[in-house]
DOTOR-432583 format. One line per 10 residues: for each residue x, y, z of C-alpha. Coordinates in steps of 0.25 Angstrom, whole numbers. Each point is the difference from the previous one (the first is absolute). Example, Ala and Ser with C-alpha at 12.3 -4.5 7.8 and 13.67 -1.06 7.14 Angstrom:
BEGIN
49,-18,31 | 6,14,-2
END
This chain:
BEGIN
-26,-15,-104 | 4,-8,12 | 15,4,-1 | -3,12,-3 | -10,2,13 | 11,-6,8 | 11,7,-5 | -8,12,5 | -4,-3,13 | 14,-4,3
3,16,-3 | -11,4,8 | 5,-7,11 | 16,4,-1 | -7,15,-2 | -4,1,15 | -14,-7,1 | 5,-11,7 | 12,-6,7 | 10,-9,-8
3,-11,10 | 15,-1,-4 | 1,14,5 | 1,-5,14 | 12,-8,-2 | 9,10,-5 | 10,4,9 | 5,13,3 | 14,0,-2 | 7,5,15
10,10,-8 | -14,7,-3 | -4,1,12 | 13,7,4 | -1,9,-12 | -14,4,4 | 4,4,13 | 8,10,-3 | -6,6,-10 | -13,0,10
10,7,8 | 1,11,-10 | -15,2,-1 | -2,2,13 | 10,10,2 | -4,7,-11 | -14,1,5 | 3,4,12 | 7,12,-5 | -13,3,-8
-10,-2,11 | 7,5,12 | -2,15,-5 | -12,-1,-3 | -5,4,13 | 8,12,-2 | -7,6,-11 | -10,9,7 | 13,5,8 | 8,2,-13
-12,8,-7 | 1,11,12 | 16,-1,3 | 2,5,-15 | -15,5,-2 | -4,-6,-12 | -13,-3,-6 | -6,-14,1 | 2,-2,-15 | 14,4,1
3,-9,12 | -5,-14,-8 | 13,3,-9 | 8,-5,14 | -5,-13,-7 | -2,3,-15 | 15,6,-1 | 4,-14,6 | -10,-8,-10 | 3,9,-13
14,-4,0 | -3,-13,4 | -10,-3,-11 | 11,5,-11 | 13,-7,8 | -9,-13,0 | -2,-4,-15 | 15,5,-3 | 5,-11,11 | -8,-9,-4
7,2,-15 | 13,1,7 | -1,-13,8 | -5,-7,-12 | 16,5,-8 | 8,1,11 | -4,-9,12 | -10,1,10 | 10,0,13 | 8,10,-6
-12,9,-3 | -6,-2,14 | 13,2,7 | 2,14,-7 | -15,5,3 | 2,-5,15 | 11,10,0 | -7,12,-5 | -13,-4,8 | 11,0,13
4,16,-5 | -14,5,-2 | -3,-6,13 | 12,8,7 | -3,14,-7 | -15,0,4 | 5,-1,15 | 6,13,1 | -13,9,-11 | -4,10,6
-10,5,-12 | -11,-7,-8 | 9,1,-11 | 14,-6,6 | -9,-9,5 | -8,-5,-13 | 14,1,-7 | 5,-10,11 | -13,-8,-4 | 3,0,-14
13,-6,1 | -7,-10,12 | -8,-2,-10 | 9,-10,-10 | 1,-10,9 | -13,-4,-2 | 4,-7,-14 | 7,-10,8 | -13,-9,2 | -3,-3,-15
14,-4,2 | -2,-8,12 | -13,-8,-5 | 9,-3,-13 | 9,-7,10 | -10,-7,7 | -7,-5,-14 | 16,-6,-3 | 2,-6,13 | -15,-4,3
-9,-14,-8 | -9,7,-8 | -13,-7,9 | 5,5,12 | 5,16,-5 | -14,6,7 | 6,-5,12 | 12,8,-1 | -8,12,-6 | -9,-1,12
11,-1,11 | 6,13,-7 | -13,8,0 | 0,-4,16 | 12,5,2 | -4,15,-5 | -11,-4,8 | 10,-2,13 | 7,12,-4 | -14,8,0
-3,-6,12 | 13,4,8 | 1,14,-8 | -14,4,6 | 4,-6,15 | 13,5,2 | 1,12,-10 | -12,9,6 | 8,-2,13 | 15,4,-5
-9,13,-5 | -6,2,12 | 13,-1,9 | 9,5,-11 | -5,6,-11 | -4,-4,-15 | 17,0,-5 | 4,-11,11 | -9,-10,-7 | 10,1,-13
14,-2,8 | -8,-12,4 | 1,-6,-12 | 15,3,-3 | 8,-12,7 | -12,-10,-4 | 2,3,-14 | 16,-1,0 | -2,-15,6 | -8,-4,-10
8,5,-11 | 10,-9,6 | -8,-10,5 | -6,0,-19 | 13,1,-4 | 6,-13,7 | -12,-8,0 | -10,2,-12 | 4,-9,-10 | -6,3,-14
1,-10,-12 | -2,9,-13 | -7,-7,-10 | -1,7,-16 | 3,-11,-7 | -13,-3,-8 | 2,-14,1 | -1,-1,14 | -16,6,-1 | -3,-10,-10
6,-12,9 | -10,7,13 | -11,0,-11 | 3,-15,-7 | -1,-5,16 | -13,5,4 | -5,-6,-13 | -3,14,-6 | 2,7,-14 | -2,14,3
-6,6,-13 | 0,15,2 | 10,2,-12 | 2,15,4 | 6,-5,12 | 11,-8,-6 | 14,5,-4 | 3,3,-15 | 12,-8,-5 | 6,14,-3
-3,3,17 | 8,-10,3 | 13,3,-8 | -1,14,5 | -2,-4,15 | 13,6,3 | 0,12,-8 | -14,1,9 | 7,-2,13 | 10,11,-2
-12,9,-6 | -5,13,7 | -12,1,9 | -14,6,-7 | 7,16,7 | -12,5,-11 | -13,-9,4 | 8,3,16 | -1,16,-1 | -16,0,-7
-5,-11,9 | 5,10,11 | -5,12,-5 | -14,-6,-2 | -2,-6,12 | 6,13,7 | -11,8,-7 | -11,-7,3 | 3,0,14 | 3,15,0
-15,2,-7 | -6,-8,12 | 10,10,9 | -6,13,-4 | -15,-4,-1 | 0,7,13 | -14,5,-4 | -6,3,18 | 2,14,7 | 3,7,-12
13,-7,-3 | -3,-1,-14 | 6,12,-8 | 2,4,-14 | 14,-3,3 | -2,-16,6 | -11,1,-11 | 11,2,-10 | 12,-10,5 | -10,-12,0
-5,3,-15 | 15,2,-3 | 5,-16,8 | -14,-6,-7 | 7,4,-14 | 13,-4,3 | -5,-15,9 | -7,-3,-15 | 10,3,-10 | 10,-6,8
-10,-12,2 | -2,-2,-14 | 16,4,-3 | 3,-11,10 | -8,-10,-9 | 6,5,-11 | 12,-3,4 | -1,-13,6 | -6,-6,-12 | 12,5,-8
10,-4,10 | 9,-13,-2 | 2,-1,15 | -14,5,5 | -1,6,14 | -14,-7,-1 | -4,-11,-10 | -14,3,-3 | -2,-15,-6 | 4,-3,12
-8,9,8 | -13,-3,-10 | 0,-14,3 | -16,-6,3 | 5,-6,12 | 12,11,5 | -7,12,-4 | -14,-4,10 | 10,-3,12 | 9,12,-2
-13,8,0 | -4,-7,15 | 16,1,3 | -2,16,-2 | -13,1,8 | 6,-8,13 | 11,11,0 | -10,12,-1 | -8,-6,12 | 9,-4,10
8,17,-2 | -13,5,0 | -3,-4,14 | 17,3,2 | -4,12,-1 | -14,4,4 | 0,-7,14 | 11,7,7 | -6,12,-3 | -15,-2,5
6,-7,14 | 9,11,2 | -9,12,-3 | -8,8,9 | -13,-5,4 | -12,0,-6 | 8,0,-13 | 8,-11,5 | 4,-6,12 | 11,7,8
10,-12,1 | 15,0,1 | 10,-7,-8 | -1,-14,6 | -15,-1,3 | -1,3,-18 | 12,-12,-2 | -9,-8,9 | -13,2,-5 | 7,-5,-15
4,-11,6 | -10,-10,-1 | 1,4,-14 | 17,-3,0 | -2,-13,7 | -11,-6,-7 | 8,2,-14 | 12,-9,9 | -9,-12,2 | -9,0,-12
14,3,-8 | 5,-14,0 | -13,-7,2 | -5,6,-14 | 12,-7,-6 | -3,-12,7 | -14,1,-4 | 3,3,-16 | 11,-11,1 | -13,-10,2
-12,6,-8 | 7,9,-8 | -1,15,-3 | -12,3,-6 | -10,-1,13 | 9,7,10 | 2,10,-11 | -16,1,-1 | -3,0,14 | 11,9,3
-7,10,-8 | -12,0,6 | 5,0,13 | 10,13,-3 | -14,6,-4 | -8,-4,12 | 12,8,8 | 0,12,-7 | -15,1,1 | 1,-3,16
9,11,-1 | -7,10,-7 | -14,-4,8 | 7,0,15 | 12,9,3 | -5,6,13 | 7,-7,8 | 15,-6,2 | -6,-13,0 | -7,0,-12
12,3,-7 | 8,-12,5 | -12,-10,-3 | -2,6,-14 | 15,0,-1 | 0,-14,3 | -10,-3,-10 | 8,7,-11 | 13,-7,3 | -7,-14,-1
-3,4,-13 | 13,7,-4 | 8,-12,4 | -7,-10,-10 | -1,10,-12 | 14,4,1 | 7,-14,1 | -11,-6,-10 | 2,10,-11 | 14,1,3
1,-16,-3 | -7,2,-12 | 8,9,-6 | 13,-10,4 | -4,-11,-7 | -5,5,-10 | 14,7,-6 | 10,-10,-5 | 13,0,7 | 9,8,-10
-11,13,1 | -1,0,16 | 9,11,4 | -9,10,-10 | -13,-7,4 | 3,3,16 | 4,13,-2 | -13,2,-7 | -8,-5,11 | 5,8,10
1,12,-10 | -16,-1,1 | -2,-3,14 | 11,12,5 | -10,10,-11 | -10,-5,8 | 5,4,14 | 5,13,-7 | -15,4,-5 | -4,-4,14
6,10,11 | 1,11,-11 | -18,-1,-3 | -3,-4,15 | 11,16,2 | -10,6,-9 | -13,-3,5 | 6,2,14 | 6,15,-6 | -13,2,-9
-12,-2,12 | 5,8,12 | -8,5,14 | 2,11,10 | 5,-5,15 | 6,9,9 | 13,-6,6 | 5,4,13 | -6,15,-5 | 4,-1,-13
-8,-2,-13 | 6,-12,-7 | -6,-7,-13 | 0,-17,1 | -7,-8,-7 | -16,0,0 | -8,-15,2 | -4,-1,-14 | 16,1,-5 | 2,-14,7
-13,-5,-6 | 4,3,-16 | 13,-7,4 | -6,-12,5 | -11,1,-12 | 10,0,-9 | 7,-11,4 | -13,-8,1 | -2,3,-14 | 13,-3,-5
0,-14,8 | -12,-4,-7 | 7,2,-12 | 10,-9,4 | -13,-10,1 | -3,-1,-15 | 17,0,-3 | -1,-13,8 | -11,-7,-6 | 7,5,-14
13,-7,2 | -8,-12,5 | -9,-2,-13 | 14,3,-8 | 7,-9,10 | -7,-13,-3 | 1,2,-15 | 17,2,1 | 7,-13,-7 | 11,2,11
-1,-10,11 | 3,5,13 | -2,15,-4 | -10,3,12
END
């Protein structure tokens, strides 16, 4: 009884309760460190080119007069192409190499970049998006690099600096973007981007230095030093898996599971699209087309699962994906992304609209009334890593929940005035920073080596359907609960008061959800026989 009771607390405490005491003598490797610069490098620019047309968006709707609904698929085309390309690299790094893999998407993400410069309709522009869009399955990739060149006590450090680096790229988008809008126009902001993404390619090609390890016996030898025997059987390779591992290297991606996860998660987006329901927008015919992309989101949903449960090289392993502890923290993964593009996409557009229905601002006063929001994810970022290095994931994981709860409501009960927001803003990133860096350290450790290409992919596969659902409900409420103001002696429709207030509802709501995940994975956290999982 006593080993047993020992054997126990010794889990408990390796599962994030407490602080190991050997953890702070590991050392950080200085190679690491320069491998984490660059790739923080690419995060930042990336998200600079997300963030610095955001202030556009209210510019974009009436240069090629489109409804609020259509103009959230500035973001979605990006994230739908995103959400596919990113469990297919994950795949692909895992067979091929993970420098390779990222090298050729930072290639495509430098084109997609280029065309969006010169659109000159929403369409050109979400098709620029689209390709953009791939380049955001190079960060599964990246945190696959930091987990093979990182200590396994110290990888929430590295995850943490990552996520402050978006943060950085946020912070810099918002500043410097709203002005390049302002002086020049909403096309600058992407020449910006092209020179910053050829030195980089370089500067990853020369520099990154990427030890791919297949071999099972490598896993077993991290396993038999940290003293552990992982004993989730589905987990291991079959003795047939490993005499096939070449023929699986030259293998084919999942083009099926690619095509119906598109389709679905397309069609869903489309219903939310034509639910244009205020002003007498919803017609037989939008009546029709959303009944019609309903139908086809679920049978290509249930054709998609179809698939990858018959599929020898799955786009998506669901015992993977179902996993007590993977399947909670994917879950809070996907709601962080909905959170942080819901308010991408609805602040802009309540600064920069007429008042009383918003608050009349230009491009630069919207990038600097996000800001607070930016630069509190580029402290907290790192300092949540620090923090979960010491005391583990699962309280920042739970406080973080509350705390992104607690900012939406701010937001939903005080949005009257500029400063309102930034403080709510403020609230929420604190809250986004831990739940993000905490679920995210979860679902690394708990995925044995061989299986982390797939399992990133995953994770970011959840949190980019997230950001997609975001922008493309927060369009529809925006589309769907419209008023009467007279602009410069024209009759204009924008957003009513109570359209800001269901989005801000709803992502109160869906926080709170994000609550009982957290306390989920934390009652199934403390039961897991894998030491060091949380």
């Amino acid at each position: 009884m006593d080993s047993r009771s020992n054997q126990n607390k010794s889990n408990n405490n390796s599962a994030g309760q407490s602080p190991s005491s050997s953890n702070y003598s590991i050392k950080i490797p200085a190679s690491a460190w320069k491998t984490l610069v660059i790739l923080s490098c690419l995060a930042t620019m990336v998200m600079y080119a997300e963030t610095m047309l955001i202030p556009a968006i209210p510019d974009l709707i009436r240069e090629f007069h489109v409804s609020y609904s259509m103009s959230s698929w500035i973001l979605t085309a990006y994230l739908i192409t995103g959400a596919v390309m990113t469990p297919i690299a994950g795949k692909l790094s895992d067979v091929y190499g993970k420098k390779r893999i990222m090298l050729l998407i930072m290639i495509i993400y430098a084109i997609g970049v280029s065309i969006a410069g010169f659109a000159n309709n929403i369409y050109s522009l979400m098709f620029a998006r689209a390709i953009q869009g791939i380049g955001m399955a190079m960060f599964p990739i990246a945190f696959g690099i930091i987990r093979d060149n990182f200590p396994r006590q110290k990888l929430s450090i590295g995850q943490g600096v990552i996520s402050s680096m978006f943060a950085s790229g946020a912070v810099i988008g918002l500043s410097v973007g709203g002005a390049i809008i302002k002086q020049y126009g909403w096309q600058a902001t992407f020449f910006t981007i092209i020179p910053i993404a050829i030195v980089l390619l370089i500067v990853v090609s020369r520099f990154i230095r990427v030890t791919e390890e297949r071999e099972v016996h490598k896993v077993r030898q991290d396993q038999k030093q940290l003293g552990v025997e992982l004993k989730y059987k589905r987990f291991e390779p079959t003795d047939k898996e490993k005499t096939n591992s070449k023929a699986k290297r030259r293998s084919g991606v999942d083009i099926k599971g690619a095509v119906t996860l598109a389709t679905a998660v397309t069609s869903f987006l489309l219903v939310l699209t034509y639910l244009e329901t205020g002003n007498g927008r919803q017609t037989s015919t939008s009546l029709l087309q959303t009944t019609i992309f309903l139908v086809i989101g679920i049978i290509s949903l249930a054709l998609f699962i179809v698939l990858e449960n018959r599929s020898a090289n799955p786009l998506v392993d669901f015992k993977l994906v179902l996993h007590r502890t993977v399947l909670p923290a994917n879950l809070i993964i996907m709601i962080v992304g909905f959170s942080m593009f819901t308010v991408f996409q609805t602040i802009p557009i309540l600064v920069r609209n007429p008042p009383p229905l918003g608050f009349g601002e230009d491009a630069v006063s919207t990038g600097g009334i996000q800001l607070p929001f930016a630069l509190i994810l580029l402290i907290f970022g790192p300092t949540s890593g620090f923090i979960i290095s010491k005391i583990g994931s699962m309280k920042p994981v739970i406080a973080g929940t509350f705390i992104t709860s607690a900012g939406f409501f701010g937001l939903f009960m005080f949005h009257s005035t500029p400063l309102s927001i930034s403080a709510n803003l403020v609230i929420l990133s604190t809250g986004l920073s831990l739940t993000n860096v905490g679920a995210m350290n979860v679902t690394i450790l708990s995925t044995p080596r061989q299986f982390m290409g797939i399992s990133l992919g995953t994770s970011m596969l959840m949190r980019i359907i997230g950001a997609a659902v975001g922008p493309a409900l927060a369009g529809m409420y925006m589309q769907s609960d419209q008023s009467i103001l007279k602009v410069n002696g024209i009759v204009q429709y924008f957003p009513s008061a109570d359209s800001y207030n269901l989005i801000f509802l709803t992502a109160t709501a869906i926080s709170i959800l994000s609550i009982g995940l957290a306390i989920i994975l934390r009652r199934r956290g403390i039961k897991l026989a894998i030491p060091n999982v949380l």
